[in-house]
N, C-alpha and C positions, 0 to 999 in steps of 0.2 A: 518904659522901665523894664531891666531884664525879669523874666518869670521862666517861669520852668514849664509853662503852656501856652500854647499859641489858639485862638480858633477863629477859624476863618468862617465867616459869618454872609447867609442870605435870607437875609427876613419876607417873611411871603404873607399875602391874604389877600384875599379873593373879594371883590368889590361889585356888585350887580344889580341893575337898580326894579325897581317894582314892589320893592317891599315897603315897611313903613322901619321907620327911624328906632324905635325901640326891640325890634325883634333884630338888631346888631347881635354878634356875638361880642362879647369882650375878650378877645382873648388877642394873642396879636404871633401865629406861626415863627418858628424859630427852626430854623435850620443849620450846621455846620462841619467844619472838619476839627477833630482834637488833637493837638500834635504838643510833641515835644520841643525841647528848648531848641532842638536843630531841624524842624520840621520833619521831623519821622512821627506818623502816625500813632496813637495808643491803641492797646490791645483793646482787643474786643473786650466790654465789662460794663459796668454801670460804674459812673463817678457823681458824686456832688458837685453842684456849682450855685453859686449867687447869682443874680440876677437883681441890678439897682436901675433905677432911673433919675434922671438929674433934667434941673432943664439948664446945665451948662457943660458944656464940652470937658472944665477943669470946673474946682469949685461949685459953686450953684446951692440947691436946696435940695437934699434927698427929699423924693417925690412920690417912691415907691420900691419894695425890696420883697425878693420870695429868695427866703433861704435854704440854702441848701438840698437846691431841689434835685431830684436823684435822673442822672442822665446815662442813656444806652447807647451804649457804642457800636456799631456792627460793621458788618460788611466786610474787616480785614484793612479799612481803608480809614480808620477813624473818625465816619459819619455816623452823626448822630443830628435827632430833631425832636425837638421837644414847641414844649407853648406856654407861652407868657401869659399872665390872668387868671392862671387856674393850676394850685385853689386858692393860688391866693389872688382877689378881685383887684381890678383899677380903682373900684369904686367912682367916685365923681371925677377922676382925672377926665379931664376935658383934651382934647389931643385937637387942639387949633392953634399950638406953639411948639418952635421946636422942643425934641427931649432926645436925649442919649442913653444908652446904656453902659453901666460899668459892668463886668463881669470875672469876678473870684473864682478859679477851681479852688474844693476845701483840698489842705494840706501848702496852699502858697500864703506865704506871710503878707503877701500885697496884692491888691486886683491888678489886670491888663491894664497896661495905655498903650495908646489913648483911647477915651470914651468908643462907642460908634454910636453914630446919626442915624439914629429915625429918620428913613425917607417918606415917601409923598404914600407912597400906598397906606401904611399902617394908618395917618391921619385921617382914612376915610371912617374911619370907627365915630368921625363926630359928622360926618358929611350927609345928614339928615335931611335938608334939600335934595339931595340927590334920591333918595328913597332908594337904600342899599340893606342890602342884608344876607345873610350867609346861613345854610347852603341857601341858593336861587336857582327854584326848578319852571317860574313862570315864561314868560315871554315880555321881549321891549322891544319900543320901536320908537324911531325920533321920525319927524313928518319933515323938516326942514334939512336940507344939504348938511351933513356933516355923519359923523360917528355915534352910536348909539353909545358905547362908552371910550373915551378919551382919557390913557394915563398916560403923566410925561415925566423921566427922570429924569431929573435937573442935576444928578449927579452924574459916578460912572458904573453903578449897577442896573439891575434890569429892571426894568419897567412891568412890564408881566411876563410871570415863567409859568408855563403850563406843562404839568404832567398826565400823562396819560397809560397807565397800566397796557389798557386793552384796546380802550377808545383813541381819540384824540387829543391831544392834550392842549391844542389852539384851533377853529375850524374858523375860517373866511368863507365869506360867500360874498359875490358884490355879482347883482342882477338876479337874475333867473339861472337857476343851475345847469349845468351842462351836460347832466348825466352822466358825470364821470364813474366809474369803478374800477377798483386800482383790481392789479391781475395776484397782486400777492400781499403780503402780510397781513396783521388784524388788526393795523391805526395806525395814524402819521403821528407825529411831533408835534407839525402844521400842516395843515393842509387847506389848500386854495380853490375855489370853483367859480369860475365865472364864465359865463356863454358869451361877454362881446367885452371884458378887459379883463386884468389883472387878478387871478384869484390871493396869490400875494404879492405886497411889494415891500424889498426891505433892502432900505439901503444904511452907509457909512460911508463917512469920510476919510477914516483911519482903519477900521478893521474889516470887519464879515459883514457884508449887508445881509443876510441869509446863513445863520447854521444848525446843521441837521444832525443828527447823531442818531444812529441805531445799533443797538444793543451798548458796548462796552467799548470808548475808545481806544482806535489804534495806536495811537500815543505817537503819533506824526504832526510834526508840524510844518506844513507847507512852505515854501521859500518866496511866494508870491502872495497879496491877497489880494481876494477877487468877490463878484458879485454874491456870490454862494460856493458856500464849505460843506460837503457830506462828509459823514467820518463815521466808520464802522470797523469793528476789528476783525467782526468773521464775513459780514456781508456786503452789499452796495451801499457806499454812499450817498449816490443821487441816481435817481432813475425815472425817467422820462419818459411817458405811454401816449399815444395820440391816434386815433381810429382812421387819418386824414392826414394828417401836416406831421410835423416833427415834432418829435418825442420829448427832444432837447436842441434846442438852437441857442445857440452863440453868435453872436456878433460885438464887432471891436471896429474901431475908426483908426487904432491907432496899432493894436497891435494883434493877439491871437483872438477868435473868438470864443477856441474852448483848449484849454489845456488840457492835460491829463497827466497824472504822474503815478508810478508803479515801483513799491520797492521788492515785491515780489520776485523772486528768479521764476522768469519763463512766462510774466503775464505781462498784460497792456497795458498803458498809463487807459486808455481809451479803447474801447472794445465796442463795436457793433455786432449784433446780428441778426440775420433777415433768417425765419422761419414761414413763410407763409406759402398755401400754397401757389403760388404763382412767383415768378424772376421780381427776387428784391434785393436790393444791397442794404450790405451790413453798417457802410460806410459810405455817404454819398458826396463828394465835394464838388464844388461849380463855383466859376473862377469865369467873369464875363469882362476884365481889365485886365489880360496881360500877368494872371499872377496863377498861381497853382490852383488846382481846384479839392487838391490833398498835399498838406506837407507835411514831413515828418522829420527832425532833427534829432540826435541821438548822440552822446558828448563820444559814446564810445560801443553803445550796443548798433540796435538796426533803430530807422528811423519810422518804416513805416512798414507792418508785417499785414499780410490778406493771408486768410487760411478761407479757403470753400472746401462742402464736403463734395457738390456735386458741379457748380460754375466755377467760373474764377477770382481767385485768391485776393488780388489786386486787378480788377481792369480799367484801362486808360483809353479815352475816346475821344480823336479832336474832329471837330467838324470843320474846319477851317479851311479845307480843299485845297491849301497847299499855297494859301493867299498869306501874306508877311511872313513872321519867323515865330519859331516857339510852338510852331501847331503838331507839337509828340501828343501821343496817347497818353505815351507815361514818361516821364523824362526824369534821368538820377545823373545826380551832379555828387562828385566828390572832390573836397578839398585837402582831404587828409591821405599824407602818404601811406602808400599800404591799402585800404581802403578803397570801395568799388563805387562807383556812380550809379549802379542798377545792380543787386544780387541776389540770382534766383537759387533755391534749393530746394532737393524734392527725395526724401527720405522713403521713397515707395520706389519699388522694382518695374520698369518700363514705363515709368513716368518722366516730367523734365523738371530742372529745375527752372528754365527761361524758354518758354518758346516763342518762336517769330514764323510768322505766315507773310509770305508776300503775295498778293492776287492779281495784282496788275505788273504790264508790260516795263521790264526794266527797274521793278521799283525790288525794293529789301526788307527783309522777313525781319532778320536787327541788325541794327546799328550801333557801334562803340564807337567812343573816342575817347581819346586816354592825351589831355593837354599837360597834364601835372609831372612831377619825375616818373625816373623809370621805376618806379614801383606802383602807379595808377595803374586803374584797368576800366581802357572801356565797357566791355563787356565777360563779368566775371561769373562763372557758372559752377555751381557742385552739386553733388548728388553722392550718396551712399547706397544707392541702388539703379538709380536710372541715368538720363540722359541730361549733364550738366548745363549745356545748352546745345538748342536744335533749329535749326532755322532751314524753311522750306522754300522756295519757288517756283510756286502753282503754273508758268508762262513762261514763254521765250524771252527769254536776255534776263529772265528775274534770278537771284542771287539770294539763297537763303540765308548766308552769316556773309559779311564782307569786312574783313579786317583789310585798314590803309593804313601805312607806316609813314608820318609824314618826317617828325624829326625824331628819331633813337625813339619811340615809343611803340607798343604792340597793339595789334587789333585784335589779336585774341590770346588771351591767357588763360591755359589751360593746368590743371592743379592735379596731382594724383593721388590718390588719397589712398586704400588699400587694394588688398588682392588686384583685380585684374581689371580695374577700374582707369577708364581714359581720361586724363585732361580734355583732349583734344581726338574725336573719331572721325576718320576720313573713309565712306565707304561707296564703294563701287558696284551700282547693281550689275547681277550675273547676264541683265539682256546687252548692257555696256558692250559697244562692237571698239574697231580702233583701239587706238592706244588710249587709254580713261585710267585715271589714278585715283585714289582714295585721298590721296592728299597731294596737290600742285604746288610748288612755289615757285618762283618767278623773279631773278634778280634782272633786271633792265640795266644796269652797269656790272657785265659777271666781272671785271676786275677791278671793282673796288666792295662789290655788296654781294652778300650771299642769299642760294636761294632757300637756305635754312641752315639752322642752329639749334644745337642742340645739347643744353648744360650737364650731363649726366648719360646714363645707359641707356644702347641701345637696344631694341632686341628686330632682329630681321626672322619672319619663318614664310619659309617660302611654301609655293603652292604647285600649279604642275608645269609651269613653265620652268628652265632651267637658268635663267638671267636672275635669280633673287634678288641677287644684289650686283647690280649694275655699275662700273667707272668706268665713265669714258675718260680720263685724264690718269693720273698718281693717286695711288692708296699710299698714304702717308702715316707715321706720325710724327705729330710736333707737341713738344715738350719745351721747357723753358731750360734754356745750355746749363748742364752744371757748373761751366765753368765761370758765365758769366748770365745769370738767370733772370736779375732786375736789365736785361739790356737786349739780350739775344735770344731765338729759337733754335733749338737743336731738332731736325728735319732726316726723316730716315724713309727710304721707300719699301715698299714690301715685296717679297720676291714671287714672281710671279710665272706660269708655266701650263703644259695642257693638262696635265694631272693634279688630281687632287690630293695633294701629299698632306700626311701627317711624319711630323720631324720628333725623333728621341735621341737623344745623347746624354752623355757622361763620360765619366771618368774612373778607373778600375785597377789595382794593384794583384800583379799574378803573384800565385806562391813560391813558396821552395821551389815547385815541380814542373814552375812558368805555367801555370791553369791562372783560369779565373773563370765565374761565372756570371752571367749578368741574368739581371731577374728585371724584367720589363713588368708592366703595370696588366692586374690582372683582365683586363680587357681587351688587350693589344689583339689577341686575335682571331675574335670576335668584331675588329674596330678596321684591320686592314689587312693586305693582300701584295704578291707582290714586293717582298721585302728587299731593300737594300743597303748594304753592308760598307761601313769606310771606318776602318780602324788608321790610328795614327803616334807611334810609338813618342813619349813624350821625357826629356829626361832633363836635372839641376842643370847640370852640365858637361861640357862637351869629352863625351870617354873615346877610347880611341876606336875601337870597334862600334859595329853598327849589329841592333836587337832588329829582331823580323817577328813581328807579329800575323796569327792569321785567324780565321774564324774557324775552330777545329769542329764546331756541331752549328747548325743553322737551327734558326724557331722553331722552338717547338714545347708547347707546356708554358707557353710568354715566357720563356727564357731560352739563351744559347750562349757559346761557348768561347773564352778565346785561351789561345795559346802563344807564347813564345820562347825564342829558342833559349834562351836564358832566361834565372828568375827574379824576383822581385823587380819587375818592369812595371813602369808604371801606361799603360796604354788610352788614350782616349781616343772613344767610341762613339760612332753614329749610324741610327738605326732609322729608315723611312719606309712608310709603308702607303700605298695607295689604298683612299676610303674605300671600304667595303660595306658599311651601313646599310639599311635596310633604308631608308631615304637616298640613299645615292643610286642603291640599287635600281629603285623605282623612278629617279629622274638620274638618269646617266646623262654624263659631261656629252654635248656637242660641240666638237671646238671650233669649226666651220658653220656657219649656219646664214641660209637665205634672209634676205629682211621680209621677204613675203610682202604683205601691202603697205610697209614701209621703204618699198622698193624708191628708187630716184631720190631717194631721201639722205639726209646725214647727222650722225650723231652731233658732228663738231663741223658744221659746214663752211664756218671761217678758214678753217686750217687748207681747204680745197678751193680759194676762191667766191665760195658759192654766199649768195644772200643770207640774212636769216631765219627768212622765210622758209627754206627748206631745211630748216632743221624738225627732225625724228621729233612729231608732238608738238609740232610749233603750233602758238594760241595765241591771237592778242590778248595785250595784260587790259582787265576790264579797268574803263576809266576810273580816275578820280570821282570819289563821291564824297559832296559836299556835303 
């Protein structure tokens, strides 16, 4: 029936045998929450409530009644617990049938329905065989296989709840103890100790076999249930200590052995960590059929994060010696576009974020492959201070990074993030004799594939040789035709010469007096040398005489002068000056130059007949690697 109060009810008392039958208490613990007609709590306060008993669910015989006995609300949460019996007594009520309770807050015209059922605990109040009695500070023991005490709910509440302030508020022992001592707080929930089985075991077929709670629920509720539930709102939920074995193990036949989930920004569903002194892991996984030995799936964050302060972060070890397939250290698979199969990053200055050692002959420090579209990466690297990835080879023929392009995919994708920070560093130690590059690439078909690309800006700075930037072919640009740009390329070459010109031009209107003045750019010279001069008189239309233009003052101030014979002429102007920079200065143009011990060699040695073996830096392209 509607009421203007709800309470949600768990009736408690404590059953323990060794006493005699008449030192029971009579009383029978009450516990609940008060809420309102829409389940919102009551304020904190004292209210009146009834208390009847019936022995039928509807109808039946009132059997017993304390009225309006005065009940305390607290906490903010509308718990409150009070006790049945007192002061008003059971007297000879006999509790070996069932009995319900009806319950009136004062101020509602009608009690709650329906009744509740007196479960199986409270009837120990008549279980005088049993030799029970409350408080129970002795000791029991049963001599034959079984449980010194046995409750069973036969409904859907709990069976025994135990609270424990300081202590314990359920302890198990089964054998001789183990010597356990937990490393932190001042009591369990439950707590287990056995030296050769189970200190607890708690199962279900539909919910929690196992739940723990410390301090104040975090009001989550899991999307899976599992063997055991920890749930804390400031601290750990479950924690597992072991001076030998594991702390925490999980095992599954069918699917994970241990989840973990994390709605935290920036923390782990699962967290390991090894403090001791001697090389421990935080996280141990071993995979003896072909299956991972750590996984970690992630719908949209990272899957599987290793922080170390002094080893490594995540390390991968196969012992497999190169016997069947599968035998990585560490192996990252990505199925989602965008998204990396392996990503290392390293937020400290001359650190990496992925490194790869190769030690033996011909073998690879890492390895990508990127099978997905072109936005996969086999091997993806970033850093905000150091080395996004770096890969070494310790031996001859070994190969620190080796990116293979088999179809439109990259072997190395490299990302740039701020200031002066590389995707990708190519670099050339200074003992390097021959021709040695910081970065090679290598097209095997040069007229259909390129030996690089490059989606954005360049930046070239040279050093003391004068070649910086080297073409042997057409410096080009190509743009897409204005006139027809979904179809065509518009293709222009660059002008080319032994001098290092810089080009100014415009355009200039003489006066009254046929002057003009041009004012070049305050650096012009400062920037170049060697100036020269091509004026070119420009007019609507064709007049019958002919204007003469000429340069009446030459640079000077970055500015100079024109004049013509008539005025208001309109003259366009061009002005070129050889570099004079303080880099040019320092590496002057050689426009002739020996190849030195590139001698017998050729840049383009097709164009002369010659193999391709002689070409300037020829290198077989290293094989495929499977």
């Amino acid at each position: 029936m509607k009421t203007g109060f709800t309470i949600a009810l768990m009736l408690i008392i404590a059953a323990l045998p060794g006493a005699s039958h008449a030192e029971i208490p009579r009383t029978i613990a009450m516990q609940g929450i008060l809420t309102n007609a829409t389940g919102v709590p009551k304020p904190d306060g004292s209210y009146n409530v009834t208390f009847r008993l019936y022995d039928a669910l509807s109808g039946g015989s009132l059997l017993w009644t304390e009225t309006n006995k005065p009940v305390s609300v607290s906490g903010a949460r509308g718990l409150f617990t009070t006790s049945l019996g007192a002061p008003t007594a059971f007297g000879a009520l006999a509790f070996n049938v069932p009995y319900f309770v009806e319950i009136q807050v004062s101020g509602e015209a009608a009690p709650m329905a329906p009744r509740v059922s007196l479960q199986a605990v409270p009837y120990a109040l008549s279980a005088g065989a049993a030799n029970l009695t409350l408080p129970f500070t002795g000791s029991a023991s049963v001599a034959a296989p079984g449980a010194a005490l046995s409750v069973t709910d036969t409904d859907s509440g709990t069976a025994i709840s135990g609270v424990g302030k300081l202590g314990n508020g359920v302890y198990g022992l089964s054998g001789t103890s183990a010597g356990l001592t937990p490393a932190i707080g001042l009591g369990f929930g439950v707590k287990g100790d056995s030296a050769n089985g189970f200190g607890v075991v708690g199962q279900s077929y539909s919910g929690w076999g196992i739940y723990g709670q410390q301090g104040s629920s975090s009001g989550y509720s899991p999307p899976y249930v599992a063997g055991i539930w920890g749930d804390s709102s400031a601290n750990v939920g479950v924690m597992g200590t072991s001076a030998a074995n594991a702390g925490l193990a999980g095992y599954s036949t069918g699917w994970n052995g241990v989840i973990g989930y994390s709605q935290a920004a920036g923390q782990a569903g699962v967290a390991g960590v090894s403090n001791g002194a001697g090389a421990g892991n935080g996280i141990y996984g071993r995979s003896d059929n072909g299956g991972a030995g750590a996984y970690g799936i992630s719908a949209n964050g990272t899957g599987v994060v290793g922080v170390s302060n002094v080893g490594a972060g995540v390390y991968g070890e196969s012992l497999s010696n190169g016997l069947g397939t599968g035998n990585n250290g560490v192996s990252g698979v990505a199925h989602v576009s965008g998204r990396a199969g392996l990503f290392g990053q390293n937020d400290a200055p001359g650190a990496y974020g992925i490194y790869g050692s190769a030690q033996g002959a011909a073998s690879i420090g890492v390895v990508g492959t990127a099978s997905g579209d072109s936005s996969s990466k086999g091997v993806y690297g970033s850093t905000l201070g150091g080395v996004g990835v770096w890969g070494t080879g310790d031996s001859t023929g070994a190969i620190g990074i080796h990116g293979q392009n088999s179809v439109r995919a990259y072997g190395e994708l490299g990302t740039y993030l701020n200031g002066a920070s590389a995707g990708i560093l190519g670099f050339t130690p200074s003992a390097a004799g021959g021709s040695a590059y910081g970065i090679w690439g290598i097209a095997e078909n040069r007229l259909a594939n390129a030996a690089g690309r490059f989606d954005g800006d360049v930046l070239v700075y040279g050093a003391v040789r004068s070649d910086d930037l080297v073409v042997s072919g057409y410096k080009h640009f190509k743009i897409d035709d204005p006139l027809d740009p979904a179809n065509k390329y518009l293709v222009h070459s660059c002008a080319e010469g032994p001098d290092a010109l810089n080009i100014y031009s415009g355009n200039i209107i003489t006066d009254a007096d046929g002057k003009a003045v041009v004012r070049l750019p305050a650096y012009f010279e400062a920037e170049n040398k060697d100036y020269r001069y091509q004026l070119t008189i420009v007019e609507d239309g064709d007049s019958v005489g002919f204007a003469q233009a000429k340069v009446s003052r030459k640079v000077k101030g970055n500015r100079f002068e024109i004049r013509t014979d008539v005025p208001n002429v309109q003259v366009s102007w061009q002005v070129m000056g050889v570099r004079n920079d303080a880099y040019i200065q320092a590496h002057p143009e050689e426009v002739e130059q020996d190849k030195g011990a590139d001698r017998g060699h050729y840049l383009r040695p097709e164009l002369f007949g010659k193999p391709e073996s002689m070409r300037i830096g020829y290198r077989a392209a290293p094989p495929p690697r499977s």
